[in-house]
VEXMAR-16575 format. One record per residue (C-alpha): chain; x, y, z. Coordinates in nm, 2 decimals, m for minus. Example, Ala and Ser with C-alpha at 12.3 -4.5 7.8 and 13.67 -1.06 7.14 Angstrom:
2
A | 1.23 | m0.45 | 0.78
A | 1.37 | m0.11 | 0.71
END
This chain:
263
A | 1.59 | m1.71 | m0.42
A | 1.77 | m1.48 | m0.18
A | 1.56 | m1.17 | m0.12
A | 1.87 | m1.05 | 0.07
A | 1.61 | m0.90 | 0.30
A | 1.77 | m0.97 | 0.65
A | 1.81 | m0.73 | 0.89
A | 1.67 | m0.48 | 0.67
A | 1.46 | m0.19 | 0.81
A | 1.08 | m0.14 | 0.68
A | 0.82 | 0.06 | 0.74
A | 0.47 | m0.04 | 0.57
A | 0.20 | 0.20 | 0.63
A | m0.18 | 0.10 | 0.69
A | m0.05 | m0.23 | 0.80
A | m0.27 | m0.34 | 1.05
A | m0.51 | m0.54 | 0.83
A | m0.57 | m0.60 | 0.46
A | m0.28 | m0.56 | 0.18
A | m0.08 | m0.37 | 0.41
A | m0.08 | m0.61 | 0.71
A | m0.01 | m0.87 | 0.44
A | 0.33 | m0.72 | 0.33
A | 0.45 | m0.61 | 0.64
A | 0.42 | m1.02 | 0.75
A | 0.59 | m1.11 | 0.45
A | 0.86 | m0.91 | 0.49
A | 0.91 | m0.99 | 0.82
A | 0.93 | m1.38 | 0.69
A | 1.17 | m1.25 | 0.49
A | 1.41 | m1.15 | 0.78
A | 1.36 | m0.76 | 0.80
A | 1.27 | m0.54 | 1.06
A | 0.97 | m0.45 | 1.07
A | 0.76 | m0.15 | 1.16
A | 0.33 | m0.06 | 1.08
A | 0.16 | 0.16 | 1.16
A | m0.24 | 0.22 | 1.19
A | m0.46 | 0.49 | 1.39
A | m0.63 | 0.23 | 1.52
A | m0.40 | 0.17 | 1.87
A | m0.62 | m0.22 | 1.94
A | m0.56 | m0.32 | 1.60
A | m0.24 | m0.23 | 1.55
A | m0.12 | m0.41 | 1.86
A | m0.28 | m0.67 | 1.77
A | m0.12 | m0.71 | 1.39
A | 0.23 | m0.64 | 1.56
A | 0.17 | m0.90 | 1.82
A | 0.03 | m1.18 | 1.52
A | 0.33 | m1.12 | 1.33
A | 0.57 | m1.12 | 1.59
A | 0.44 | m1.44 | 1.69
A | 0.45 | m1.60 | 1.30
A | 0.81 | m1.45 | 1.27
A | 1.00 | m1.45 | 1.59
A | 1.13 | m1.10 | 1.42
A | 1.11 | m0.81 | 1.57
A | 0.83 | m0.56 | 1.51
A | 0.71 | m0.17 | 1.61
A | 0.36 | m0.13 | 1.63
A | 0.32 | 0.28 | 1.60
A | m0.05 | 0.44 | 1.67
A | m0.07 | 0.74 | 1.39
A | m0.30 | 0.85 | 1.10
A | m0.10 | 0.92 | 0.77
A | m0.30 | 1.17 | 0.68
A | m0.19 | 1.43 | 0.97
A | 0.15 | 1.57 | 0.87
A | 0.26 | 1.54 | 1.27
A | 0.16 | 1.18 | 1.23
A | 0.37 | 1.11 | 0.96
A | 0.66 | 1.32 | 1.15
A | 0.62 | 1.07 | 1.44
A | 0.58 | 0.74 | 1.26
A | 0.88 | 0.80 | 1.10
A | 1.13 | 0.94 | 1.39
A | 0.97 | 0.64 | 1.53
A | 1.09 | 0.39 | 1.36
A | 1.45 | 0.58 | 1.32
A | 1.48 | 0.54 | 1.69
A | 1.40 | 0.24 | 1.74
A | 1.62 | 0.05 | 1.46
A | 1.84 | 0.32 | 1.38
A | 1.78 | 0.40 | 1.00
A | 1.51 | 0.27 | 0.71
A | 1.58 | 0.08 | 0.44
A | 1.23 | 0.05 | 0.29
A | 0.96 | 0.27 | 0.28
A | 0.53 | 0.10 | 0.16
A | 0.34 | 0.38 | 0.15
A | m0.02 | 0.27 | 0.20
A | m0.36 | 0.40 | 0.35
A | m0.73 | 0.34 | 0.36
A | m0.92 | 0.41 | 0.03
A | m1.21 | 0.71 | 0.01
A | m1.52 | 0.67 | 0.00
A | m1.73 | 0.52 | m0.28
A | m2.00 | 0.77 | m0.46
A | m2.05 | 0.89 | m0.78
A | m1.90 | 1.22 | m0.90
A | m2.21 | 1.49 | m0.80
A | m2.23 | 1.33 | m0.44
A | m1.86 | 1.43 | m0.35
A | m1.84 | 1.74 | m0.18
A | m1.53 | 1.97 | m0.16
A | m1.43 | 1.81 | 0.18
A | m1.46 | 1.49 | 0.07
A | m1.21 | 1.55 | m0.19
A | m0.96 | 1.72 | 0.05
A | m0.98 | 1.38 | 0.29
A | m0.90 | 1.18 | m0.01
A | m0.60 | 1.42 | m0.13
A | m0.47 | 1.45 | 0.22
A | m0.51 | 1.04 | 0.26
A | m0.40 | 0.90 | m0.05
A | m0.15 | 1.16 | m0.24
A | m0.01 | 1.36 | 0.07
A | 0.05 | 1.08 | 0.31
A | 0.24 | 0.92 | 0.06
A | 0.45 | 1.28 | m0.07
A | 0.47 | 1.31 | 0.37
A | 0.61 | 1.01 | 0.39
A | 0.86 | 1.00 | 0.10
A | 0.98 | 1.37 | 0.22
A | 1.03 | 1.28 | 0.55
A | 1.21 | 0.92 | 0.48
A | 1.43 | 1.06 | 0.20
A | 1.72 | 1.14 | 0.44
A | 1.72 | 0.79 | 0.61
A | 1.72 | 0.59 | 0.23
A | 1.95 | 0.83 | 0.12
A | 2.16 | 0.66 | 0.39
A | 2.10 | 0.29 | 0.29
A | 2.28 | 0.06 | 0.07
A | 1.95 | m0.11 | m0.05
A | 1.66 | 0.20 | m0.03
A | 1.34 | 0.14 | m0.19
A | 0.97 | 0.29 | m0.17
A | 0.68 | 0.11 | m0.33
A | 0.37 | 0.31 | m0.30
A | 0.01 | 0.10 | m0.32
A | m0.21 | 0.26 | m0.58
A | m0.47 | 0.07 | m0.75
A | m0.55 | m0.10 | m1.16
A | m0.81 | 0.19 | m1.15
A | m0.52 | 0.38 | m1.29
A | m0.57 | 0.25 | m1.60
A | m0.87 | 0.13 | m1.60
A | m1.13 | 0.34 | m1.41
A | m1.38 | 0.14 | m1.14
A | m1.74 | 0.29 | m1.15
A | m1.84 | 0.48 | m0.87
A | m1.50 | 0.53 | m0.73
A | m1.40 | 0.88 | m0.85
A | m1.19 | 0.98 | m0.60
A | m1.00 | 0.68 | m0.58
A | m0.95 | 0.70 | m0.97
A | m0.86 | 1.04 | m0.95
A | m0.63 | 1.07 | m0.70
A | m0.43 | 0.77 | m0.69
A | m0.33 | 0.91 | m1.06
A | m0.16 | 1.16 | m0.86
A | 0.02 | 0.89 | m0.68
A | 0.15 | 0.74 | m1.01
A | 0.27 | 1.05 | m1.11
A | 0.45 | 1.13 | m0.78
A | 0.62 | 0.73 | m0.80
A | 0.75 | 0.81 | m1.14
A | 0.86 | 1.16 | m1.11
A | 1.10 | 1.02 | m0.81
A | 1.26 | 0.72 | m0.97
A | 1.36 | 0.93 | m1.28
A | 1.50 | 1.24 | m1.02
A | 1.64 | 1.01 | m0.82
A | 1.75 | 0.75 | m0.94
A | 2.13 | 0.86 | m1.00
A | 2.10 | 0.81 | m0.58
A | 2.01 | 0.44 | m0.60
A | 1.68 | 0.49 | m0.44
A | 1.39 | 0.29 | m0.66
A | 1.06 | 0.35 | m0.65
A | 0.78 | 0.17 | m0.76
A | 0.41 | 0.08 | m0.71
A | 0.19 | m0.20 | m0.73
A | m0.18 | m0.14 | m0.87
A | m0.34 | m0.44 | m0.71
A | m0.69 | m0.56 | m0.84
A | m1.02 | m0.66 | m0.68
A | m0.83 | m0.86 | m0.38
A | m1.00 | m1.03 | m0.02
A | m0.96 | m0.74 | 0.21
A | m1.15 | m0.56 | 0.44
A | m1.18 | m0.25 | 0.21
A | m1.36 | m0.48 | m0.10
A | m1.57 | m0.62 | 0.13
A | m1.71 | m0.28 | 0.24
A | m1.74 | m0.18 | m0.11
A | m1.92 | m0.54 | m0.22
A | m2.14 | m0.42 | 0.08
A | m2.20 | m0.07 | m0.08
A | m2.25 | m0.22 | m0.45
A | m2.52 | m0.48 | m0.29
A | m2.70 | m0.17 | m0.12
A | m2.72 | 0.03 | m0.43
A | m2.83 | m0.25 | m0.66
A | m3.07 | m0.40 | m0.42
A | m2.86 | m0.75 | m0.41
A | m2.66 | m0.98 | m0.15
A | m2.28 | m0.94 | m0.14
A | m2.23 | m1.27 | m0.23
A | m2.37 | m1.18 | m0.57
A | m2.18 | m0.86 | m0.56
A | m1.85 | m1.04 | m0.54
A | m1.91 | m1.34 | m0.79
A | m2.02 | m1.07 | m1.03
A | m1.65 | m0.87 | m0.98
A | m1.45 | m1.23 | m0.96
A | m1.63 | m1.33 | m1.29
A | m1.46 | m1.02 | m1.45
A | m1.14 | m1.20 | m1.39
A | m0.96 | m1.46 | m1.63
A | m0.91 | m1.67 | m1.29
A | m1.28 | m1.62 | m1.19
A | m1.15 | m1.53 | m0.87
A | m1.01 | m1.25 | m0.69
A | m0.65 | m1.23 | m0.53
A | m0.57 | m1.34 | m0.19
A | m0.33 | m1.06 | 0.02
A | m0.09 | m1.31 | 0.00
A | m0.08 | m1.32 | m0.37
A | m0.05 | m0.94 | m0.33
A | 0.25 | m0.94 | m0.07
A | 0.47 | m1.18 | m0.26
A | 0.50 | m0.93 | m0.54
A | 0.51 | m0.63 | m0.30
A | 0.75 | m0.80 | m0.11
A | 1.01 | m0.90 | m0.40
A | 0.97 | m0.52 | m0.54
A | 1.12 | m0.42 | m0.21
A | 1.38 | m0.63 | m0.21
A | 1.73 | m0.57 | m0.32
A | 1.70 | m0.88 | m0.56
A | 1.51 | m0.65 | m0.76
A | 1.77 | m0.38 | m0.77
A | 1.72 | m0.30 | m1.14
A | 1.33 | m0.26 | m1.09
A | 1.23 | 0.11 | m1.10
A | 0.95 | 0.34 | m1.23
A | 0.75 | 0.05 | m1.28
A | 0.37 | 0.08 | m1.24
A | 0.27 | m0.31 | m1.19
A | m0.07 | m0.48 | m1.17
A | m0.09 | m0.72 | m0.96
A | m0.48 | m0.78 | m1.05
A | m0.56 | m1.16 | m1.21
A | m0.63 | m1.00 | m1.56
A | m0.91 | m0.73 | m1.43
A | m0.71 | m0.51 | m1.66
A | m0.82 | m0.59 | m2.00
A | m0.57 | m0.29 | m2.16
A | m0.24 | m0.40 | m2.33
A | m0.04 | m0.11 | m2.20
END
């Protein structure tokens, strides 16, 4: 199939490792033009150079932390100036913290709100000129299954990324009528960096290995596995694409059957 994703302009957010990284290289298999960013300035090279390499496409590497407004500001005018418009728009970022409800403080929840709701309104806000300007505009924001089906000891996580749900929704019903789709994906327990820090955090608090941490969580899965990031960018990637051009307000788990719901 066709993704008719050549040439296109894309900026994934968070991309310089894990899920993020993973969609950004697949899109730029694809044919698009890529651009990540991270607000780590080593790591983000790195990624840009890796998929560069892969791809022969090109790719902008952009140092900034989505969670600062003027970050989000810059990213964005970056990658306007260096391709000349944006086509598609990943909104992604590191997850908070895990701990149980009465060892979050008040500043703990305003990291998470700024990192994982406003980054992605920020981003969206900012963008919505440039897609309004595309013939193919979509935003996918990453959210998590926790969505629908809350993970113990991750209450800011399962609160907030609700938000996020809400936000993707809200836009592909307002604006729709423009041709702009929005979606997200709420991947499960998948081999990134982030699960392997919470594995380590589960083994600490349960006085086990993270081996047995992670074959306990994979068992939990119909597959008895978790998902690779690969697994995770295919579907990410196809969202984004205008093959899918009837695909919006969808909320889609991407998660190996962790959700045991039917809605």
């Amino acid at each position: 199939m066709d993704l008719q994703l050549e040439n296109r302009i894309a900026l994934v957010t968070a991309a310089s490792q894990g899920l993020g990284y993973a969609t950004a290289l697949q899109l730029a298999r694809e044919g698009a033009l890529v651009a990540i960013c991270s607000r780590d300035e080593a790591r983000v090279n790195a990624a840009t150079d890796s998929i560069r390499v892969e791809t022969g496409r090109s790719v902008l590497g952009i140092t900034g932390d989505v969670s600062r407004a003027e970050d989000v500001e810059h990213i964005v005018e970056r990658v306007v100036d260096e391709y000349g418009g944006l086509d598609i728009l990943v909104t992604n970022a590191g997850g908070p913290p895990s701990a149980a409800f009465e060892e979050v403080t008040d500043e703990m929840w305003q990291e998470a709100f700024n990192l994982n709701l406003m980054s992605a309104v920020r981003l969206i806000r900012k963008a919505l000129p440039h897609l309004r300007s595309s013939t193919a505009p979509a935003v996918l924001t990453i959210t998590s299954y926790s969505v629908k089906q809350p993970i113990p000891n991750l209450v800011l996580s399962n609160s907030i990324r609700m938000a996020v749900i809400g936000l993707t929704k809200t836009l592909a019903l307002e604006l729709g009528r423009e041709g702009i789709r929005f979606n997200s994906i709420l991947p499960g327990w998948t081999e990134t960096e982030r699960v392997q820090d919470l594995m380590e955090a589960r083994a600490q608090r349960n006085n086990t290995s993270v081996e047995e941490e992670i074959a306990k969580q994979a068992a939990d899965s119909p597959f008895g596995r978790m998902a690779t990031p690969q697994e995770f960018a295919n579907v990410a990637t196809f969202l984004c694409s205008p093959a899918a051009s009837y695909v919006t307000g969808v909320m889609l788990p991407v998660d190996g059957g962790f959700y045991k719901g039917t809605l």
